[in-house]
N, C-alpha and C positions, 0 to 999 in steps of 0.2 A: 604307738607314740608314747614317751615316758610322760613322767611330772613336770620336766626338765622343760621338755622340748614346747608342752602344750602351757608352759607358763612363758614360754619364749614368745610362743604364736600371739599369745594375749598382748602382752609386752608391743610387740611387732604391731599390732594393730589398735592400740589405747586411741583412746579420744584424747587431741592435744588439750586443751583442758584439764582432764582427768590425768595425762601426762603429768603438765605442769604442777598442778595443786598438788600430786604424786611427788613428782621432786622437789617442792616446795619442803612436804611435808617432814618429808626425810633426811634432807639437809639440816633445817632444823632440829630433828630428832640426833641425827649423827656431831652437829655440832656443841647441841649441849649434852652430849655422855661424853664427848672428849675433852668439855670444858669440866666434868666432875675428875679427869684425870690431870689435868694439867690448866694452871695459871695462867699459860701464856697462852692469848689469846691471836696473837699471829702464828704461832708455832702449828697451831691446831687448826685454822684456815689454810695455812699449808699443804698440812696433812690432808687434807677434805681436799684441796688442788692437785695434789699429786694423785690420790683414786681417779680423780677423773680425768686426767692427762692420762692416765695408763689407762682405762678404760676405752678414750678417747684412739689411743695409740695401738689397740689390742690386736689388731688385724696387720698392724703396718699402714693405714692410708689414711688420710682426713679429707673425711669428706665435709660437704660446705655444710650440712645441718650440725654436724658435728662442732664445725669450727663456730656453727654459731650459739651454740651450747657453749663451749668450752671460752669462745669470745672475752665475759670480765675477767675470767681466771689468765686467762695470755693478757692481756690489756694490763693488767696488775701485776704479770710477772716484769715483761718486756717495759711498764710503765710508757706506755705507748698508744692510739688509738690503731689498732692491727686490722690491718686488710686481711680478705682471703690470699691473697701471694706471699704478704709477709709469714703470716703464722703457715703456710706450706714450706718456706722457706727455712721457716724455727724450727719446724716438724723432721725434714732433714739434717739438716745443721746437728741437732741436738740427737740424732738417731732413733728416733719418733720411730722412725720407718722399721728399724730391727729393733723391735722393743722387749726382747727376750731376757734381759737383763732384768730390765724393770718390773714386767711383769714377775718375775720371781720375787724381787724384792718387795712389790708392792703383797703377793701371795703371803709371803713370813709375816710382813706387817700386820695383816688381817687375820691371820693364826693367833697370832700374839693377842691383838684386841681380843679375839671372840674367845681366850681363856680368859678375860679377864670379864667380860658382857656378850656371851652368846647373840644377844638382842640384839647388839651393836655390829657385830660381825654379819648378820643375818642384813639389816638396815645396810651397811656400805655393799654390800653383795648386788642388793638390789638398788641400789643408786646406779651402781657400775652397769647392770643389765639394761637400765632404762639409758643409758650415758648411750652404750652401746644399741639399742633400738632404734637410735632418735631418727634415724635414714631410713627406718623402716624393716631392716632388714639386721638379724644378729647372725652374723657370717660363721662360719664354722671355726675361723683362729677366734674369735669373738668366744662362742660356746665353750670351746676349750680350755678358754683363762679362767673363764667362769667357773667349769666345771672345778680347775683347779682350788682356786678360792676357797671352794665351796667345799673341799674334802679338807 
């Protein structure tokens, strides 16, 4: 088993707790090294929403821990209180489901940061792993995106 794999497994089996405080921590962290690149302070919450919609999207499915991860970021796109049918609903509508486009673009995006803050690229990488754990399980299109990211 690689590095890869046996960080996956960890990942896959965190204590929610240790989870959460985890994604606490790093959101935080992610949030203010894009506030040292840019002003705009919605632009940059944005950005930290779209990792995880594509995170969230990386396989093609939403599943319900997911959608309830991803919950205030839909709730604040859609400005709506989002059901799980609505935000499956969004997930197709908006092509959640064949997310090959995105996940490229979101791949260059994090290229981009991580010449600019290594740290920072390393931080959304793992926001995105733990995005995608949250069901327990990081699927093989999951592993994939990541891998890509990650080169």
């Amino acid at each position: 088993m690689s590095n890869f794999d046996d960080l996956c497994s960890v990942l896959e089996n965190l204590d929610p707790r240790v989870y959460g405080d985890l994604m606490v921590k790093k959101t935080q962290d992610i949030l203010a090294a894009f506030g040292t690149m840019s002003e705009d302070r919605e632009d940059c919450i944005a950005l930290y929403c779209d990792f995880l919609l594509c995170a969230v999207a990386a396989d093609g499915m939403l599943t319900e821990e997911e959608f309830l991860l991803a919950k205030p970021v839909l709730d604040r796109m859609l400005d709506a209180d989002t059901c799980f049918e609505d935000a499956q609903s969004y997930f197709h509508e908006y092509g959640l489901d064949q997310p090959e486009g995105y996940k490229d673009t979101m791949d260059g995006i994090v290229d981009m940061l991580g010449t600019v803050s290594p740290v920072l690229k390393d931080d959304i990488i793992l926001v995105c792993m733990l995005v995608c754990a949250v069901d327990g399980k990081i699927s093989d299109d999951e592993k994939a995106w990541i891998r890509q990211l990650i080169e």
